[in-house]
C-alpha positions in Angstrom: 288.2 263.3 206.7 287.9 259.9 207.8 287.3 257.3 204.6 283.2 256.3 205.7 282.8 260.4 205.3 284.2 260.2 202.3 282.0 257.5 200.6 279.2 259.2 202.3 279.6 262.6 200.9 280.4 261.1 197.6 277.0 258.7 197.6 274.6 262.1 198.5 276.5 263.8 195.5 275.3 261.0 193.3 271.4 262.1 193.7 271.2 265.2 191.9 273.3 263.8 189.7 271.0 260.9 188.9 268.0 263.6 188.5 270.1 265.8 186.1 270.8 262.0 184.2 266.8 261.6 184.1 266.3 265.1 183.0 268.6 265.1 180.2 268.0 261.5 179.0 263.5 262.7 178.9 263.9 265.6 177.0 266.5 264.2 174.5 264.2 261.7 173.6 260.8 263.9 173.5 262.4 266.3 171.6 263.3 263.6 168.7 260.6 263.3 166.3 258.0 260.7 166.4 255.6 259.3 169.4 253.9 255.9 170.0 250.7 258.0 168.4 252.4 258.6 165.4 253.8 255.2 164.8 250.0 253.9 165.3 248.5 256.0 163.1 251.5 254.8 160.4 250.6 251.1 160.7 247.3 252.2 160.5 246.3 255.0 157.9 242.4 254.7 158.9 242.6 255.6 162.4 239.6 257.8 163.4 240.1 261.2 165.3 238.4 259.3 168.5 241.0 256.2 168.4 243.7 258.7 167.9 242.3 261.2 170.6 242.1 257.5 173.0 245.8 256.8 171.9 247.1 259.5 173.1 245.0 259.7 176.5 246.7 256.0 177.0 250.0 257.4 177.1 249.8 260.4 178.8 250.5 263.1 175.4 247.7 265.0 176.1 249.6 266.2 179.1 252.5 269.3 179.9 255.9 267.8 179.4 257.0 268.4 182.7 253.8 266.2 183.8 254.8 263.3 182.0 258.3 263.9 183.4 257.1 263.2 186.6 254.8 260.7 186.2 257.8 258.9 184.3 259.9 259.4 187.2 257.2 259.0 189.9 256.9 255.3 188.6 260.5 254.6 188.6 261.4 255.7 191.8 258.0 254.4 194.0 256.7 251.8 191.8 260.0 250.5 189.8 257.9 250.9 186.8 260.1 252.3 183.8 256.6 251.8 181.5 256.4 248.9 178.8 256.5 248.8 174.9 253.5 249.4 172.9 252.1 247.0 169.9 250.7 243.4 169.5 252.6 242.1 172.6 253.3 244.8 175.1 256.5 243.7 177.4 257.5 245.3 180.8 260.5 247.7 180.0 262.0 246.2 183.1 261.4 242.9 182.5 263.5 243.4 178.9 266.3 245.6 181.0 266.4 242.2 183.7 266.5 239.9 180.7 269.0 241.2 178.5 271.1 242.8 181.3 273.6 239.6 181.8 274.7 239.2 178.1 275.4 242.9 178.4 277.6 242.8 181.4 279.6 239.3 180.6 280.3 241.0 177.7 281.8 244.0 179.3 283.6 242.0 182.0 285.3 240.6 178.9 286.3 243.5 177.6 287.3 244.6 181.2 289.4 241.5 181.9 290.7 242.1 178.4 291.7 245.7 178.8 293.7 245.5 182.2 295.4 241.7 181.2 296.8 243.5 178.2 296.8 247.5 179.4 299.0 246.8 183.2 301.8 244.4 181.8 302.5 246.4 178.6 302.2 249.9 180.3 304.9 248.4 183.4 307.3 246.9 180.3 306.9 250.3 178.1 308.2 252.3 181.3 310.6 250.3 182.2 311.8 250.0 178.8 311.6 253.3 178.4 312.4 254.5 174.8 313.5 251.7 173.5 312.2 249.4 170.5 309.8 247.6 173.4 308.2 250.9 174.1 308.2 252.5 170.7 306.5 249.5 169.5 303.9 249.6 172.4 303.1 253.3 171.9 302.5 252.0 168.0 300.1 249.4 168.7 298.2 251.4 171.3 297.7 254.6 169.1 296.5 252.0 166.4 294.3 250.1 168.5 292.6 253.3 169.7 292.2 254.8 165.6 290.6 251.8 164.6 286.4 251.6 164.4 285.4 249.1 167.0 282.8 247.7 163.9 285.5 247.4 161.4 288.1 245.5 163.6 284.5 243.2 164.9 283.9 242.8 161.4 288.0 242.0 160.4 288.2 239.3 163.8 284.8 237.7 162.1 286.4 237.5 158.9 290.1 236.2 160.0 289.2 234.0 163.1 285.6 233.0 162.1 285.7 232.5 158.5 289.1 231.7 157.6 290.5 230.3 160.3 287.4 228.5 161.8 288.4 229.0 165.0 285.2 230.4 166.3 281.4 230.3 165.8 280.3 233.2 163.2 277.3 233.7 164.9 276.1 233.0 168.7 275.3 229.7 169.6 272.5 228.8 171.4 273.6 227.6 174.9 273.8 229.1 178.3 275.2 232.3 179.0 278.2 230.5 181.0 278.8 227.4 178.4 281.6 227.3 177.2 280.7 227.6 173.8 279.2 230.6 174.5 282.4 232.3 176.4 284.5 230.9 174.0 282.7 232.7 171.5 282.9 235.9 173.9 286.5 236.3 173.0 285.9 238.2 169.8 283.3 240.5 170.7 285.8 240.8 174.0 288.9 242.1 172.2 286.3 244.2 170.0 285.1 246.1 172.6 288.2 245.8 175.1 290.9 246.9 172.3 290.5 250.9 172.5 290.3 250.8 176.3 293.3 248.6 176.3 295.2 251.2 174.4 293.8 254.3 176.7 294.8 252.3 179.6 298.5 251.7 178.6 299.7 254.9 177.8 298.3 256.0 180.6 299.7 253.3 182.6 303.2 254.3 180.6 303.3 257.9 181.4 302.4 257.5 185.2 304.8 254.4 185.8 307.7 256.6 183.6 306.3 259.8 186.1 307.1 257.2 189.2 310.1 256.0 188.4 311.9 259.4 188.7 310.9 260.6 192.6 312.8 260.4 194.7 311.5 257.5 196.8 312.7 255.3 193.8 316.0 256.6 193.9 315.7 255.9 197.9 314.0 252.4 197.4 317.0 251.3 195.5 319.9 253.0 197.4 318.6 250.6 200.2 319.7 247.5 197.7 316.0 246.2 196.9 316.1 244.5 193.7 314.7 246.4 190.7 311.6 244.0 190.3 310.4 244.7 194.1 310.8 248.8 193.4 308.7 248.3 190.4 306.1 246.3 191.6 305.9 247.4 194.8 306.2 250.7 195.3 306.0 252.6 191.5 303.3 250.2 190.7 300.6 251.2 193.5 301.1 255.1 192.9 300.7 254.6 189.4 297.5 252.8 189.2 295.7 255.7 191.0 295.8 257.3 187.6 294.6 254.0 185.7 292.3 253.4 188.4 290.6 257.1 187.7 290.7 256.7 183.5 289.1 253.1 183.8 285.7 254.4 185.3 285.9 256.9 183.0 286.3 254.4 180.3 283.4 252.7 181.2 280.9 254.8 179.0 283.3 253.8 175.8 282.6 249.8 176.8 279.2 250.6 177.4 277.7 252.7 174.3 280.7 250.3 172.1 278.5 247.3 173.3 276.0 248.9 171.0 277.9 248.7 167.8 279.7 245.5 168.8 276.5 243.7 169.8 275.0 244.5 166.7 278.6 243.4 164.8 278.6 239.9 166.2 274.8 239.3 167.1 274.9 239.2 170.6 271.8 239.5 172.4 272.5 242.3 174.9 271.1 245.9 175.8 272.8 247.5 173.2 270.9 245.6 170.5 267.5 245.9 172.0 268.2 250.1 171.9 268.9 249.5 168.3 265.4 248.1 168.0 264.0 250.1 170.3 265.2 253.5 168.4 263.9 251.9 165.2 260.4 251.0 166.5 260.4 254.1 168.8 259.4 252.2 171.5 259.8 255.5 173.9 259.7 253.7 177.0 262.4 251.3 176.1 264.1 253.7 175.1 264.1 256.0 178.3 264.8 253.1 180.2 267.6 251.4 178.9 269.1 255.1 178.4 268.6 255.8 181.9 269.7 252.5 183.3 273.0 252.9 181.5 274.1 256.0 182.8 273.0 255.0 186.4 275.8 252.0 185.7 278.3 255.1 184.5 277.5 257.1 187.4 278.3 254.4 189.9 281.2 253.4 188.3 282.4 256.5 188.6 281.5 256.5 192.4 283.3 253.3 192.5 286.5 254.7 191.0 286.6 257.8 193.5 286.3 255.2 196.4 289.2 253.1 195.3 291.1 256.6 194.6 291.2 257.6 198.2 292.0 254.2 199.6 294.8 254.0 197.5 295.9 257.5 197.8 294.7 258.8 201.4 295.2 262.8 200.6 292.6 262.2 198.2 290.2 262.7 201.3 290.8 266.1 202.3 291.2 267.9 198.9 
């Protein structure tokens, strides 16, 4: 199977499993208690039967739930219209998605860049150091970095580097998304968020380069005479980050839901904090939409990940 019939047969399998996303992600929240109805009718106590009856006309209650299902999803997909919020000041749902979206992905490409600089050159030393104090003390600090709450070691990097220390900003600053104020206050929030997927990474990156370096075609590679560093990172290294390119994608989801806790931790202004608000105003639209958007990211980072599998490992294609 030839590599474009491979990315096309992977994209048509991402539809139905968009729709299942879409289904699972608007029951889950109609089945939770509470509707923009009921929330009105708490603000206001005094609400008539006809204003109530009106209400729930506006948005669509009156109807089946597999109606509303595909109203909901009838908007998305023709109109782009994921619904807006409800109150004083309604906002389009996609206009808060567009608006908080950046501060949500820097934030994970911190993490990201954090993850591989630190999971890659301590998975290739642990390897080839294998079993000694290098790699014992690796395996220590990965298995600790993936035990530890993502909200307490936020809050412990706040206390040490923030308060203490002073060497960072205790709560955002105001400036651009790319000043450097504002990356250099990334860092924390980073390592928060990066530090469990660092440690996944690594041991994987461990076992697969310690898998490597015993086939044969090491053994080969250096019975030719090539020096130990171009065996290493030129052959073992490529086989082995087929496995740590697969476990990344799927490491994706932890970054993204983490952003919720660590964006509430440190303030940030990102997705992740608006769901918070959302779930506590049950702003349902919101809700459904910023849910739905980030498993679409999940999904096609997935896709991504079984793309770069079978160009780095070509057998991949006809399994």
């Amino acid at each position: 199977m030839s590599l474009r019939r491979f990315i096309l047969k992977r994209v048509l399998l991402v539809f139905p499993i968009l729709l299942g996303v879409s289904i699972v992600t608007f029951s889950l929240v109609k089945l939770t208690p509470g509707n923009p109805v009921q929330v009105a009718i708490g603000l206001n106590p005094d609400m008539g039967p006809q204003e109530i009856a009106r209400l729930k006309q506006r948005y669509g209650l009156t109807q089946p739930a597999w109606k509303q299902y595909l109203n909901w999803l009838g908007d998305i997909v023709l109109h782009g219209d994921f619904g807006s919020t409800y109150g004083a000041r309604e906002r389009a749902v996609s206009d808060i998605i567009a608006n908080r979206l950046p501060e949500t992905v820097v934030l994970g490409l911190f993490g990201w860049v954090f993850a591989l600089a630190i999971a890659i050159p301590t998975g290739i030393y642990a390897a080839v150091r294998k079993d000694e104090l290098g790699d014992h003390v690796s395996r220590f600090v990965a298995l600790a970095g993936i035990s530890l709450p993502n909200f307490w070691l936020g809050l412990m990097l706040i206390l040490v580097f923030a308060l203490v220390l002073n060497l960072f900003p205790v709560s955002a600053p105001r400036k651009p998304l790319w000043h450097p104020a504002t990356l250099w206050y990334l860092l924390l929030p980073g390592i928060t968020i990066g530090t469990a997927s660092a440690s996944n990474l690594m041991r994987i990156m461990r076992s697969s380069m310690a898998e490597e370096m015993n086939k044969e075609y090491v053994t080969a590679a250096r019975a030719k005479g090539l020096p130990e560093r171009t065996v290493v990172l030129k052959h073992v290294l490529r086989n082995s980050l087929i496995s740590v390119t697969t476990v990344a994608a799927f490491l994706t989801a932890a970054i993204v839901s983490g952003s919720v806790v660590v964006e509430q931790v440190f303030g940030w202004p990102g997705l992740g904090r608006e769901l918070i608000a959302a779930v506590r105003n049950r702003q349902v639209d919101l809700i459904l939409g910023i849910t739905l958007f980030t498993g679409v990211a999940i999904i096609l980072a997935n896709l991504l990940a079984d793309i770069l599998y079978a160009v780095l490992d070509p057998r991949i294609r006809y399994d």
